[in-house]
N, C-alpha and C positions, 0 to 999 in steps of 0.2 A: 827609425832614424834615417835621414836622409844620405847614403853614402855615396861611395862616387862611383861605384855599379847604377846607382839608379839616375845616378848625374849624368854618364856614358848610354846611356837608354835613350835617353831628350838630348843630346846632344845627336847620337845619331839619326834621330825620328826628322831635328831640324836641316843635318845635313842631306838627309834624303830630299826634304823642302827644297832645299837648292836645287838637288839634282833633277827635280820634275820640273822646275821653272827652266832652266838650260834647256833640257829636252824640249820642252813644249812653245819654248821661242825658236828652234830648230825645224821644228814640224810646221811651223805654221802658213809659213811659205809654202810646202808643199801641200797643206789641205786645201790653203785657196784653190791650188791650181787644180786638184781635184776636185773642187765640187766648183771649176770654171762651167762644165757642162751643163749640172743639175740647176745653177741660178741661170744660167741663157733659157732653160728649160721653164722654171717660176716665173719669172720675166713675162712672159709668154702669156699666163695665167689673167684671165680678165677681170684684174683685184687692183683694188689701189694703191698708190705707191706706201702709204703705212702700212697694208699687209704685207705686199710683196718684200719691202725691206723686214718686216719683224719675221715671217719664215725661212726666208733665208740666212739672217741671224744666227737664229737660231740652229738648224741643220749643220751648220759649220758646226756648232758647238758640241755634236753628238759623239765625235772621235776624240775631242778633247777630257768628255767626259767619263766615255769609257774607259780611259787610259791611266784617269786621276782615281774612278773609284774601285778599279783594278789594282791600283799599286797601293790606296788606302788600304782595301779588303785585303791585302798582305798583309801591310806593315801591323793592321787590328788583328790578324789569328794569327803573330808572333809575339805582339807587343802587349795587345789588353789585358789578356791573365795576370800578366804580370805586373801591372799597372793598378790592375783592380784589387791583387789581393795586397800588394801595397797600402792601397789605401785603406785596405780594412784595417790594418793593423797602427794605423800613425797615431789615432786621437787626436789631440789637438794640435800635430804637425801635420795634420792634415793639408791645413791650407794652401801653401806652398805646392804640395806635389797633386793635390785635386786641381788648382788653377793649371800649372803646366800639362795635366794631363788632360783636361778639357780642351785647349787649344788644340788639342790632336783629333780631327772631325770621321771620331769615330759615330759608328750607329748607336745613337742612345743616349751617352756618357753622362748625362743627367738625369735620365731613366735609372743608372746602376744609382747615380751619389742621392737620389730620394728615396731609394729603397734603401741604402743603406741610412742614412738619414733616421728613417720611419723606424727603424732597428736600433736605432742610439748607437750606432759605432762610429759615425762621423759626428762632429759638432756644428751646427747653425752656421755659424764664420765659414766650413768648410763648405756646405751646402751651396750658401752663399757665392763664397769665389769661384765654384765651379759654375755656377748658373750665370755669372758672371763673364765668365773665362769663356765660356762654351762657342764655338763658332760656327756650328751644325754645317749648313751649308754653303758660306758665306767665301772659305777658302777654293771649295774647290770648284766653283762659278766662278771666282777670279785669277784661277789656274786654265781655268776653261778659257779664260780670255786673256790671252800672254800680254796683251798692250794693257791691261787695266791691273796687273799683277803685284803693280809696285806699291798696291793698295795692304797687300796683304801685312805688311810691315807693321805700319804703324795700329793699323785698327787691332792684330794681336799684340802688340805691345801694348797699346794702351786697355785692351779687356784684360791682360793677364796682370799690369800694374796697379789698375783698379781691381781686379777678383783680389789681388794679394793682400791690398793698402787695407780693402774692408772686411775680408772676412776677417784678418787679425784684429782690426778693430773693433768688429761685432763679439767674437769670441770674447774679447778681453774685457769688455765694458756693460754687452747687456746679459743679464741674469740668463741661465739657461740649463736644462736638465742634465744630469752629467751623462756622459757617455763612459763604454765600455773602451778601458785602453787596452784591456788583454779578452781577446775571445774564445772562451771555455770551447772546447772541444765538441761538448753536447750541443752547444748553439748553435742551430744552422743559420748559415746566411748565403744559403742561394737564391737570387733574386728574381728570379721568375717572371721578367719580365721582358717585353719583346719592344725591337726598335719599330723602326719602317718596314715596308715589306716583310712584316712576320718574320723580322731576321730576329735570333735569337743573338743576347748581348752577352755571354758569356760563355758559349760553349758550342761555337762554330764549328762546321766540318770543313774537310777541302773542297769539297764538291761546291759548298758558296764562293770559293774563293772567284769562281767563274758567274754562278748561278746571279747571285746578290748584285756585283758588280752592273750586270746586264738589265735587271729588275730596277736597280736604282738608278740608271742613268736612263731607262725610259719615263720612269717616274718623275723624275728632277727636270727631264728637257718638256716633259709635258705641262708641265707647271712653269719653265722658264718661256714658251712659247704662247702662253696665255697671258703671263704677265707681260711681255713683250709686245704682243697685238695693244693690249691694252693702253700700254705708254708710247706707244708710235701713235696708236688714235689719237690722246688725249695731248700727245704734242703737237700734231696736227688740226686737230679738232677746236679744242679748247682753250688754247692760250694757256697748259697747266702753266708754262714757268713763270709766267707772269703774275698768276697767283701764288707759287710757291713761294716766289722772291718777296711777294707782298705780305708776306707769313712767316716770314725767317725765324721771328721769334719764338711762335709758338710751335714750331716743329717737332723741335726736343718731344713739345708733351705730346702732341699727336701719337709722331713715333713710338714712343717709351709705349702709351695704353695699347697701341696697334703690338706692339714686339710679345705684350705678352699672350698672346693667342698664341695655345701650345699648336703650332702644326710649322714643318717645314716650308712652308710657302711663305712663311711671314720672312723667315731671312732670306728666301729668293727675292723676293719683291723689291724687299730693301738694298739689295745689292744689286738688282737688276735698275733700281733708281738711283745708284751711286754711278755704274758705268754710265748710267742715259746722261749722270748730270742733271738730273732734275730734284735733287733735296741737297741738304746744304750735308757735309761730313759730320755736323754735330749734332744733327738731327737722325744720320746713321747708325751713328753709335750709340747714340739713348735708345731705338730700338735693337738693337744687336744685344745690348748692356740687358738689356729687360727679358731679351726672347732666351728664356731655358728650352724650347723645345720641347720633348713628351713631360721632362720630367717633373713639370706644373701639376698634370694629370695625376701623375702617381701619387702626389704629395695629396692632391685635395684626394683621391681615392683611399688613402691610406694612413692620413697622418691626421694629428687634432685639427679641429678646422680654425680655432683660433690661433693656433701657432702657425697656420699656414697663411693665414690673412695677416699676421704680422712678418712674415716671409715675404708675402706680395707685398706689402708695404715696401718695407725695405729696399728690397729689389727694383720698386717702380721709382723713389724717390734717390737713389743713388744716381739711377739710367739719367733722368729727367736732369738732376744739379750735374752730371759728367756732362751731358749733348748742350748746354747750357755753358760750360765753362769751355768746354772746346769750343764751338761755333765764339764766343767771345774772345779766345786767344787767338783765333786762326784769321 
């Protein structure tokens, strides 16, 4: 049951959200003026103006980073255990609290909900919303970037209002194996499985609270730095927006087959193409809505392949009719 211990958990995971946005529109003035030296320095560099601008970019972003997935790797080896073992135990109120707690970009969270999944302790609907819900990377690339932050809003209201509307709807409508609502003591359900960086997703030491943090924000800026080169080139280069604008419509579907490539670069990209302005917002979110993240892998690793194929179904055809309905409302 959902009480209001676990109601006060997401309330406060959200008022921390607050408080790193504050903070990091505070700093942000002072990183300029610290890394005023290191871009007079770039500048310098006999590259063209699309490199020079996507490195230094980028560089600004590396304090931003550190800072967001330092206060994450907290709020996860306070918060997950508790989270996780919740959701083993809901059944089919699952839904509800896997969406809310997907929105929390921890390491994994869809790596745990497919292994639980593949174990019948959560339900399909539940699976669903969290893959749904999930934001991997997406919040804290727009935490990293205090002027694009106001993004962060809506794109998780509308994955957690979609994860919620369809997982209850999948649960309730399409036939599906039953799950366990009470877990026998003999059952194990350690899930065994590793995020990014061979971070382990349920049973972290303090020593990551440092370690991880640093691993992951060289990992994340070096993938945001490549994607970055990339779209300064091709804005420079190729005329992308002129193509993309000539493409509006079919973006949705692009996005959505692109989002489902399990690897974290898929929501950098898309969110590094939401700040550039080069894809439409309904086109974001059909890939975001699509992208679970590792825990596509686990499922085809682990789970029937036909229930997993009507999983991806599911999951691609929701993405594609939401980036679809938004881009026509908006």
């Amino acid at each position: 049951m959902f009480g209001l211990s676990n109601i006060d958990y997401f309330s406060d995971l959200m008022f921390n959200y607050i408080m790193l946005i504050s903070i990091l529109e505070k700093i942000n003035g002072l990183n300029e003026a610290i890394f005023a030296p290191v871009d007079n320095l770039i500048e310098r560099l006999p590259l063209a103006d699309w490199a020079l601008d996507g490195i230094c970019d980028s560089i600004h972003l590396i304090p931003f980073l550190f800072i967001v997935f330092l206060i994450i790797e907290i709020l996860e080896f306070y918060y997950a255990e508790k989270i996780n073992s919740l959701l083993k135990k809901t059944g089919k109120g699952g839904v509800l609290i896997g969406a809310l707690a997907a929105i929390f970009p921890q390491c994994g969270f869809s790596v745990i909900a497919s292994s639980l999944y593949t174990k019948q302790i959560i339900t399909r609907g539940t699976l669903i919303a969290v893959y749904l819900a999930t934001s991997d990377e997406t919040i804290p690339i727009l935490l990293a970037t205090p002027e694009k932050a106001y993004f962060i809003i809506p794109i998780v209201g509308l994955k957690l209002f979609i994860g919620i509307l369809m997982g209850y709807f999948i649960d309730f409508t399409i036939p599906q194996k039953a799950v366990k609502h009470s877990i026998p003591p003999e059952i194990d359900v350690h899930i065994g499985e590793e995020g990014c960086c061979k971070h382990d997703l349920e049973h972290g030491s303090k020593r990551e609270l440092i370690i991880h943090p640093v691993l992951h924000t060289i990992n994340i800026w070096g993938f945001i730095l490549v994607v970055t080169l990339i779209l300064n080139y091709c804005l420079t280069n190729i005329a992308i927006t002129n193509l993309i604008a000539g493409s509006r419509f079919w973006q949705p579907v692009a996005a959505a087959f692109v989002g489902l490539i399990p690897n974290c670069a898929i929501s950098i990209g898309l969110t590094m193409m939401l700040i550039k302005g080069t894809i439409s917002f309904g086109a974001v979110m059909s890939g975001l809505l699509a992208n679970a993240g590792l825990g596509l892998l686990v499922l085809l690793k682990n789970n029937d392949f036909k229930d997993t194929l009507k999983i991806i179904f599911i999951l691609l055809v929701v993405s594609i009719i939401s980036g679809f309905t938004i881009n026509f409302l908006s």
